[in-house]
C-alpha positions in Angstrom: 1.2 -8.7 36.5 4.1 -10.9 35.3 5.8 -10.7 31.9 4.3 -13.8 31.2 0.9 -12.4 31.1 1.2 -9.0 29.6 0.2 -8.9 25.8 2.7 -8.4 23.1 2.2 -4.6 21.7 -0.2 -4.6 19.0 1.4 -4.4 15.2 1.4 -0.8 13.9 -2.1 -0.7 11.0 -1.9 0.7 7.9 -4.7 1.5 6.2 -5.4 2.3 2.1 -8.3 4.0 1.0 -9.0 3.5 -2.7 -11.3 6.4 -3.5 -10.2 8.8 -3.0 -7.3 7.6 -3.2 -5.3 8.2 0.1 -3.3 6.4 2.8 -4.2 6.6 6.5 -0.7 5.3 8.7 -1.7 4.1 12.5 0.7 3.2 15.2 0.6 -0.2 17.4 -1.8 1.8 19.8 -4.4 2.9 17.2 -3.6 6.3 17.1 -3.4 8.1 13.5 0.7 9.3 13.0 -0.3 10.8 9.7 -2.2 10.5 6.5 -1.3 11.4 3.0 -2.5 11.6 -0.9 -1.3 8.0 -2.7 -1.1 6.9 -5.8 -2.6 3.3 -6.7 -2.6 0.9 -9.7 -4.0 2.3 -12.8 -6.6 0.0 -13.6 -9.7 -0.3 -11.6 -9.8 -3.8 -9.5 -9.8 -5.5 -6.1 -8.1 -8.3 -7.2 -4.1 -9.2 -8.0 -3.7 -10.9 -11.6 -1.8 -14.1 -11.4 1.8 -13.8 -12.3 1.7 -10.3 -12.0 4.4 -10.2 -9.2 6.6 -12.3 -11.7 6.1 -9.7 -14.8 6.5 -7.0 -12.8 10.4 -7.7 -12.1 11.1 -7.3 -16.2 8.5 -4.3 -16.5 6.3 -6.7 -18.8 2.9 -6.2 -16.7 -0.2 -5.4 -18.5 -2.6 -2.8 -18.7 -5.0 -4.6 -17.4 -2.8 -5.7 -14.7 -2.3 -3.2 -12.7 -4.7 -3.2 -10.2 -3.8 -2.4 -6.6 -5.5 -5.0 -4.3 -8.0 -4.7 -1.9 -7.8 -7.1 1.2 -5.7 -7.4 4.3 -1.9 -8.4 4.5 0.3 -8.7 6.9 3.1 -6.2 5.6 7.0 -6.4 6.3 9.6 -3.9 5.7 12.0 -4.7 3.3 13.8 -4.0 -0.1 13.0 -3.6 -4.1 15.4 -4.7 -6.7 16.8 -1.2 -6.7 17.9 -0.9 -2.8 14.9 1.2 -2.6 13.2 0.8 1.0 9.8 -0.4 0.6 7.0 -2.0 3.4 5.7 -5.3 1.1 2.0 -5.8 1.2 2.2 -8.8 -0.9 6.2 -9.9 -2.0 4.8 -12.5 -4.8 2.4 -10.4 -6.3 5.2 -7.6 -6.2 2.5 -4.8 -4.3 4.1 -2.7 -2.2 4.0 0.9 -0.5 6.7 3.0 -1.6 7.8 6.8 -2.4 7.7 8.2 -5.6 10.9 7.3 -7.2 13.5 9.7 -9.0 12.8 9.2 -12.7 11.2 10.6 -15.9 7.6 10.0 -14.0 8.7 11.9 -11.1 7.4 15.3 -11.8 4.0 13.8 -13.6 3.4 11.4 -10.7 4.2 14.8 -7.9 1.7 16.9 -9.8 -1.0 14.0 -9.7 -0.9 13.3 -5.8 -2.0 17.3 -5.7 -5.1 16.8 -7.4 -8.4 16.5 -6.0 -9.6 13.9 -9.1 -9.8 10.0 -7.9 -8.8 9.4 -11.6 -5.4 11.5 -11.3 -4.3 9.1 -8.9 -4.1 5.9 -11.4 -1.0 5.2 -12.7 1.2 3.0 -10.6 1.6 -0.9 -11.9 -0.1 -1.5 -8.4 1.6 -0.4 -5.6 0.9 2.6 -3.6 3.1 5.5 -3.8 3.3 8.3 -1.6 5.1 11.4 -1.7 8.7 11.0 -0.2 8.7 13.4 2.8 5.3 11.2 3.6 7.1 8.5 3.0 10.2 9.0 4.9 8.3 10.9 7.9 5.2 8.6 8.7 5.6 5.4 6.7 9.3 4.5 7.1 9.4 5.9 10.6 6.2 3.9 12.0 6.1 0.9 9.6 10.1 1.1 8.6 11.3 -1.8 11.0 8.4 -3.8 11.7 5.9 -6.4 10.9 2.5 -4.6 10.3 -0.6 -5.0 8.8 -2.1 -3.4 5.5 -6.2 -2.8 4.8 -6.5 -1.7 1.4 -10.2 -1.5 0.9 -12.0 -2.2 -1.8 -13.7 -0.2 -4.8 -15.5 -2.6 -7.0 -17.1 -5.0 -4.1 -19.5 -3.8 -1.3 -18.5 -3.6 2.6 -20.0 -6.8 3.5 -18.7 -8.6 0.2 -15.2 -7.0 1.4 -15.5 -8.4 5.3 -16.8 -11.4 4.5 -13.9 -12.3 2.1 -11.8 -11.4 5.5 -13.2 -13.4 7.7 -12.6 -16.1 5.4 -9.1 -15.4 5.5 
């Protein structure tokens, strides 16, 4: 067969899980590299609130904002404001997969992704956060330098509402 023919590799899938709350990291062949407790937005939603990628650059976002979306996106490495490597979701709407960062939340956000409870996991702005061994092991590794694509399902519509909506897309 001729290089012509041969298909491109597939992108590598990443998959979020809402409830629990956990993040399941596939390479381009569809094999599972590695899954891992994840933290996700704090209130409970499918959706992304207009603007919200705006307000979240000056830390002005809502409680009622912070929902982490459910849908599919087509993800791309990249950087935050800090120099922090992140894998954007969704760059407007500011939703990204990222490590928990170094900070006053550290040790409260650590002690959360070790619970069993759904509702420990609810505190990020949006995003989903993942330990940083996780982080820098499966997630930067497999999805670090490439374009890939993100399912976050959903936790307030139903399976076929949720397909639907991506088959639309």
């Amino acid at each position: 067969m001729g290089e012509a023919n041969r298909r491109p590799p597939r992108p590598p899938l990443r998959r979020g899980r809402q409830a629990p709350a956990r993040i399941y990291v596939y390479d381009g062949a569809g094999s599972l590299v590695g899954q891992s407790p994840a933290l996700l937005g704090a209130t409970r939603g499918d959706h992304t609130v207009p603007g919200v990628g705006l307000r979240a650059q000056t830390g002005e976002v809502g409680d009622d904002e912070r929902t982490t979306p459910a849908g599919r996106f087509d993800s791309v490495p990249g950087y935050n404001l800090g120099g922090e490597h992140v894998v954007w979701a969704d760059y407007a709407s500011a939703f990204a997969i990222h490590r928990v960062r170094p900070g006053r939340s550290q040790g409260l956000r650590n002690s959360r992704l070790g619970t069993v409870s759904p509702d420990d996991n609810r505190v990020s702005y949006g995003c989903v956060v993942v330990p940083p061994q996780f982080y820098e092991r499966v997630v930067q590794k497999v999805l670090g330098g490439v374009r890939s694509v993100t399912y976050v399902l959903p936790e307030t519509r139903t399976a076929g509402e949720f397909i639907a909506a991506l088959e639309q897309q």
